[in-house]
Every structure is written in C-alpha cells, then in structure tokens.
C-alpha positions in Angstrom: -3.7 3.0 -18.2 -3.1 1.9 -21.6 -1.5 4.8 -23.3 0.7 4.9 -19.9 1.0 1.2 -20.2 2.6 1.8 -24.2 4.7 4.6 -23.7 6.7 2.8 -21.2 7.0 -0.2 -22.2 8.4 1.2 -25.5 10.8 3.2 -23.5 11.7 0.5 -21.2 12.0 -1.7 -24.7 14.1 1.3 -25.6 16.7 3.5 -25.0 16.1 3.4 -21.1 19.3 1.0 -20.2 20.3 2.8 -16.8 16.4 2.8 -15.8 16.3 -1.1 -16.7 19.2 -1.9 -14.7 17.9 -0.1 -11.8 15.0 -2.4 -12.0 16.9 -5.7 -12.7 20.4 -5.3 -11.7 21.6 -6.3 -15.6 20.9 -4.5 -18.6 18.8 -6.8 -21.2 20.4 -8.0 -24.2 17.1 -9.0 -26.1 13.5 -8.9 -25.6 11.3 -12.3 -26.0 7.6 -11.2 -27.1 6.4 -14.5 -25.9 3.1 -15.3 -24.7 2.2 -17.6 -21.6 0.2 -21.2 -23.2 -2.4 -21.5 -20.7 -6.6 -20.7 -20.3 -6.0 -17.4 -18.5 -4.1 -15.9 -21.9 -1.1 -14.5 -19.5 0.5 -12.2 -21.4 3.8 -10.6 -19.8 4.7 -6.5 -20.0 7.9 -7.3 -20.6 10.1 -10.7 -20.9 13.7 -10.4 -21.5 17.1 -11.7 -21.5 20.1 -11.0 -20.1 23.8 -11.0 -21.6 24.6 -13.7 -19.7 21.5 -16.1 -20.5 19.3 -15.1 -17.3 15.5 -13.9 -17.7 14.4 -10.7 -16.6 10.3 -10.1 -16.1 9.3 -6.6 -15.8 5.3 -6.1 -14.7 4.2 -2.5 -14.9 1.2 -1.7 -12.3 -0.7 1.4 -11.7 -3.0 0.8 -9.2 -2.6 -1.6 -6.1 -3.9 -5.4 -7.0 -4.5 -7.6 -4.4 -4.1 -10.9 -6.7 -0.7 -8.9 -7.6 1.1 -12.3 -5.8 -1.3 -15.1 -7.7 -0.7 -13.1 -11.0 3.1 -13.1 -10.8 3.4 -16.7 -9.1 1.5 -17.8 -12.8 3.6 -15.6 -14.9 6.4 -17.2 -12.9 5.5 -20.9 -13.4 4.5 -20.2 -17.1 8.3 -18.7 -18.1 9.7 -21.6 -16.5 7.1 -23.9 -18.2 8.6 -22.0 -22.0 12.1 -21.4 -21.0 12.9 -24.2 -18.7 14.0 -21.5 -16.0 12.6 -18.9 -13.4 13.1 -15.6 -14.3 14.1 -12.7 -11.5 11.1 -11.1 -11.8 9.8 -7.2 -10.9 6.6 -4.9 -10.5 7.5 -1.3 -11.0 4.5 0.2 -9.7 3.9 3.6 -11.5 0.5 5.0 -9.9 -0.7 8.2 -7.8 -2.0 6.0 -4.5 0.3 5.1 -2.1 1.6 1.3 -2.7 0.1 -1.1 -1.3 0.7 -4.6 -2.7 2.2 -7.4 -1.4 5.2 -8.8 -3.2 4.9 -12.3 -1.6 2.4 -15.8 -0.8 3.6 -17.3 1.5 1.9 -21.0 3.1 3.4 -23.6 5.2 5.9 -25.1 3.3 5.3 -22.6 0.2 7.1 -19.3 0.1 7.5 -17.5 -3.7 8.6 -13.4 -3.5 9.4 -10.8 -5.8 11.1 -7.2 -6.2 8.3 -4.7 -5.8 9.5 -1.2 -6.6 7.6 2.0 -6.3 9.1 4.5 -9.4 9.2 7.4 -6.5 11.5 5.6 -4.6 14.4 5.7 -7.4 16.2 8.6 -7.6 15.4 11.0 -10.6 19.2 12.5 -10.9 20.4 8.9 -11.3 18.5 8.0 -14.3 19.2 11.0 -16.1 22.2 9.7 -19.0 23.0 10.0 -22.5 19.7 7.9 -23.5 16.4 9.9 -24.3 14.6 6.8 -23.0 15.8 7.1 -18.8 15.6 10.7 -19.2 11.6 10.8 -20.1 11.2 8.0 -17.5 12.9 10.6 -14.7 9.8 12.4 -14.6 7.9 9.6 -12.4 11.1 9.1 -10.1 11.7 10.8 -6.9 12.6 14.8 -8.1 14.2 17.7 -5.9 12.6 20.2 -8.1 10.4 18.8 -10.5 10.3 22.2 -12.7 14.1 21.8 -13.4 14.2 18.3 -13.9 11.4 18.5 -16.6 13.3 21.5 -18.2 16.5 19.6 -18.4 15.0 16.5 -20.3 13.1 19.0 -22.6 16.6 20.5 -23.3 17.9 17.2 -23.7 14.9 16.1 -26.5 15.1 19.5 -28.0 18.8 18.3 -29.0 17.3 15.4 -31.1 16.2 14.5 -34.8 12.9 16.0 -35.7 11.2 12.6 -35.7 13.2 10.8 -32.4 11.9 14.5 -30.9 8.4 14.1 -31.5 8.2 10.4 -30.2 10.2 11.6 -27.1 7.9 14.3 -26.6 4.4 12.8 -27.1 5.8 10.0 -24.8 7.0 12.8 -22.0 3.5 14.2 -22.1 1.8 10.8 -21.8 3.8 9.8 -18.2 3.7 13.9 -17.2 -0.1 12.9 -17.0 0.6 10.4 -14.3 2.4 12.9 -11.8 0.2 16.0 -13.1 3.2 17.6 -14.4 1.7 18.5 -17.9 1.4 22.0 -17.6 4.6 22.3 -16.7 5.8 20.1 -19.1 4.2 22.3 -21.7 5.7 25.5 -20.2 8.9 25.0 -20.6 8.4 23.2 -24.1 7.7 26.4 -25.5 10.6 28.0 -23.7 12.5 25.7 -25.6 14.5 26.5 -29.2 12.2 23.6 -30.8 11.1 24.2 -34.7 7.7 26.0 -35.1 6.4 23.2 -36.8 6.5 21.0 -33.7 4.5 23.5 -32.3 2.3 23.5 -35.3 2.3 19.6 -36.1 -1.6 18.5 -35.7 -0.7 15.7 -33.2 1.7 17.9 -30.4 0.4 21.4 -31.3 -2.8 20.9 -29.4 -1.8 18.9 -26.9 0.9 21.8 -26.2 -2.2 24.5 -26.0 -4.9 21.9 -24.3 -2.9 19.6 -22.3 -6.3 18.7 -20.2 -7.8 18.5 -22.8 -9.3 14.2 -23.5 -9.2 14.2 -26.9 -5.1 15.1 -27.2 -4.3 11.4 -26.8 -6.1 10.1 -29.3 -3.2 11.7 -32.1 -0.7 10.8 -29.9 -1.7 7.4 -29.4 -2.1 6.5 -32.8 2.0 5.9 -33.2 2.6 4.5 -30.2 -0.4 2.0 -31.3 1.8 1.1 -34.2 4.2 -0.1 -31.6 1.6 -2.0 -29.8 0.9 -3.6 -33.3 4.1 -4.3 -34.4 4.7 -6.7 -30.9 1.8 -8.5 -31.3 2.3 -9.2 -34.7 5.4 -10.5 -33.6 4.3 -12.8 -30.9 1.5 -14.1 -33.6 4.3 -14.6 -36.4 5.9 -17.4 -33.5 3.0 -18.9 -32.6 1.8 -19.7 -36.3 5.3 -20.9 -36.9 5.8 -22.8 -34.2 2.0 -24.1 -34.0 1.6 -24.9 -38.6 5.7 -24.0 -39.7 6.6 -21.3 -42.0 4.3 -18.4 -42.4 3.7 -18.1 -46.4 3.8 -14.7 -47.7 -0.1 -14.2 -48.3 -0.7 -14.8 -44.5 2.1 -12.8 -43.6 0.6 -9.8 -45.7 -2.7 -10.2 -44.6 -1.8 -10.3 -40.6 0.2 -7.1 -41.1 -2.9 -5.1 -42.0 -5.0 -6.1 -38.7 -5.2 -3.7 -36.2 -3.2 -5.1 -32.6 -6.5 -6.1 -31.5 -7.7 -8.5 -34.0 -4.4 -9.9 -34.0 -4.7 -10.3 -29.7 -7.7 -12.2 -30.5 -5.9 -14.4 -33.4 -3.7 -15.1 -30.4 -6.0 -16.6 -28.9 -7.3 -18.5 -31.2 -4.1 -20.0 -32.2 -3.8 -23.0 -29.7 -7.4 -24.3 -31.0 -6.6 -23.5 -34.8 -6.5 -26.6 -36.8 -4.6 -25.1 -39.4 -3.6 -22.0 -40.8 -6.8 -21.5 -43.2 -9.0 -22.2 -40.5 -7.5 -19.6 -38.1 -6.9 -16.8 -40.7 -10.9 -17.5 -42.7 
C-alpha cells in the first residue's frame, strides 16, 4: 500500500481541489504536517485547514479495518487535543474488496461518526477539471468506459511540461495498479504524441513495456520518496522547534540528508529527547 498510499496523498496535497472538495465539502487552504503527541505515534494521512479556519482530516484505507472506528475516534481526540477543535473527518477507502467498515462506535450515552466514502461511488466525469491532480485520481472513481476515461487524462498529461508529465504519469501508473488498469494505461500512452525520451527515460520506459513487472516501482518510487521525505522533515523541523527552539543550521543540514525513515524514527524520539545533541548523537 505504500507507494498507493504516496501517490495520493501527494495528489490529494496537490493539484486535486475538485476531488478534495468532493471528500470535504471545502477546498483546503493549507496543510498542517502535524503529528499526534501520544504512545501510539498517530500519525494522520492528511490534516488540513480550511479557508474559513475549520479542520479537515482525510484517512486513506485500502483494505477494510475493523478498529477503523477506535483509530479515527483517537485521531479525533488527538486534533482537538493540538488544535483545540474537532476536525470533520473522512476515510476514502481506495481498495479492490468490497467495503466493509464501520464509520461509527456507538455505546450508551457515547455516539462519535464519520464520513466513510468508497472512491467507486464518486463519479469519474465529475472530477475530471483543469487540474492534472483530479484527473489521475478519476481513474479509481466510478467510470462508464474506463478505456476512454484513461485516454482522456493521458491526453490531458501529454499537454504538460516534460517534468509535471513524468510525475503525472508515474503517479497514473501507480493507482492504475489498484483497479488493474495498467495495461491499458500503457496502451494508450503510446498512442499518445509524448516525446520519445519519455518512452526511453530509465524510470517510465520499462514500466511502459513491463507494467507487471515488480521491480518497475522501485524507479518510480524513488521521487515520490523524496516527497515522503520532504513531509517528515517537515513535521521533525516543528517538533525540534517547538520541543528545544530554533533549529541551528548544522542540525538543519544534517536532518535533510536522512532518509524519511530515520527521520520517522527521530520523531519518535523527540518527546524523550533531553536536548537537541542528545537526540541528533
């Protein structure tokens, strides 16, 4: 689920307003890379806010979860704990099987409830705009004809800059994998007037011949890594501000080398740190 799990939510950090306001009913005017204070390490998909000061929480599932209600009740109580608020909080659920989570606990004088969504059940036409982002997310939506809907958002990233192109198109492969829709996918990308080099390029080119084949992610996944790293370098940066004050330049260049897991496990280690050497030696 990972890769699945970094592709969207770069698009949904991205250029995917309409699909976002589908989800939340208002478009987000700024992501908070925040993570929950608390033994279980909750850390959120995505947290963000709205024009008008409200919270949005966006989970992204792809398999069902039983303790689906537990783990958003705690993601729920640990926003408010942060932000002083509760935030109107969705699952999109993005898997094959059919859903079958609850979106509620309920108990005698307790009742907390959430928007579940199943992807299929939104409407692939409407989430086709201007925005590269909605249009790759289309593809897990509910489709008429999924052959023309992936040929019109491949027309529509062929129009792009070399490098958005590339990004659009590793990331259209990515979710293609989650409604078996690469092959087709790959068909009508070489129907399309892209350069040869795109064809050629030693990440895309393969994955365009092989699409089955395993080791075509790793490539791909390599940049949208970069993304994963740059967030939780982000979330770190705040917590070592917040925890020891400003972050002097040698720690800032040395945390911008590590990899996004050593910094997930600096993270961690934050709220026990008893100063900056200690955590960072």
């Amino acid at each position: 689920m990972q890769e699945y799990d970094i592709a969207l939510k770069l698009l949904l950090r991205g250029s995917a307003v309409v699909a976002m306001r589908e989800l939340t009913g208002a478009p987000v005017a700024r992501w908070l890379d925040v993570e929950l204070p608390k033994v279980q390490n909750l850390r959120l998909d995505l947290l963000g806010e709205t024009a008008d000061g409200g919270l949005v929480h966006v989970e992204l599932q792809s398999g069902n979860d039983a303790a689906m209600p537990l783990r958003m009740a705690e993601y729920c109580l640990g926003v408010f704990r942060l932000f002083g608020q509760f935030p109107r909080q969705v699952v999109l659920y993005v898997g094959e099987p059919q859903l079958q989570m609850e979106n509620k606990l309920r108990g005698a004088d307790v009742l907390f409830q959430y928007r579940m969504i199943d992807i299929r059940t939104l409407e692939g036409d409407r989430l086709e705009s201007a925005e590269v982002g909605d249009n790759v997310i289309a593809i897990l939506a509910r489709l008429r004809d999924h052959e023309d809907a992936v040929r019109r958002i491949v027309e529509r990233i062929a129009g792009l800059a070399a490098a958005e192109r590339e990004v659009a198109l590793s990331q259209l492969m990515i979710l293609a994998g989650l409604r078996h829709l690469s092959k087709t996918v790959e068909r009508e990308i070489r129907k399309m007037p892209i350069d040869v080099d795109i064809r050629e390029h030693e990440v895309l080119g393969p994955m365009f011949i092989e699409a089955e084949q395993k080791g075509r992610e790793e490539g791909l996944q390599e940049g949208l890594q970069e993304g994963l790293q740059a967030g939780e370098l982000n979330i770190l940066r705040r917590q070592i501000e917040k925890r020891f004050g400003a972050l002097p330049s040698w720690a800032g260049e040395k945390l911008a080398k590590m990899p996004a897991s050593e910094l997930e496990d600096l993270s961690e280690r934050v709220l026990d740190a008893k100063s900056l050497d200690e955590l960072l030696t």
